[in-house]
N, C-alpha and C positions, 0 to 999 in steps of 0.2 A: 360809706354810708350804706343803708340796708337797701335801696337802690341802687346802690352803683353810680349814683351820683356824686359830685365833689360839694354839690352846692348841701348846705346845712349840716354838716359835719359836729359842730362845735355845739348848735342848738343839739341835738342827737347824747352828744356827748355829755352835756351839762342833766337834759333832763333824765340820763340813765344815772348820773353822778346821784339826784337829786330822790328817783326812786330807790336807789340800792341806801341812800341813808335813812330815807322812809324805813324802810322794810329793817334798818339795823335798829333805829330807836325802839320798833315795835317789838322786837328781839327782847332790849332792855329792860320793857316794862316785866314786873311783876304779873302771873296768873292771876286770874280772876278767880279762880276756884281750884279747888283740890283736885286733881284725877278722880274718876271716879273709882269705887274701888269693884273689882271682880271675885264674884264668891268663889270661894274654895274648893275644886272638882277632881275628880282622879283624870288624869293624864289615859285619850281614850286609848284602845289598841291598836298599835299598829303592823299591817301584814304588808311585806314587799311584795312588790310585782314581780320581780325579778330575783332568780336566785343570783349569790357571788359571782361567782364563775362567767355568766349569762353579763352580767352588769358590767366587768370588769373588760369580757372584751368587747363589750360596747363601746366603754370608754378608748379602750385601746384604739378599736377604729377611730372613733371620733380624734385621738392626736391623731393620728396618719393623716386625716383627711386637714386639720390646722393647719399642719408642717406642708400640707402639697397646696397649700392656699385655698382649698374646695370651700372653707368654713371658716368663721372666726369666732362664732357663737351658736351652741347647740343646746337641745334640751332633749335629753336620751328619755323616752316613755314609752 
């Protein structure tokens, strides 16, 4: 149980059974409405931060440091 309790296991279990079919039926239904639609724009410019070379041995650290266990998830900026 989410206590670590033994006591109310079953009640726990029924009413997760009872929201995860909530949440599927609401699935099922049909939209209300259409998306809305997004006018048509040119795609703006984009400039890196980093040149290749620069990025690429970032990344290269960033494996070294997965593989030595330092990290598991990074965000090179």
């Amino acid at each position: 149980n989410h206590n670590d309790l033994a006591t109310g296991v079953d009640e726990a279990y029924a009413d997760a059974v009872a929201r995860l079919d909530a949440m599927e039926a609401d699935l099922r239904r049909p939209l209300a409405s259409e998306p809305a639609a997004l006018p048509e724009s040119a795609l703006p410019e984009y400039t890196a931060r980093w040149g290749g070379p620069d990025f690429r041995a970032a990344v290269d650290t960033v494996k070294e440091r997965i593989r030595a266990g330092e990290a598991f998830q990074v965000v090179p900026s």
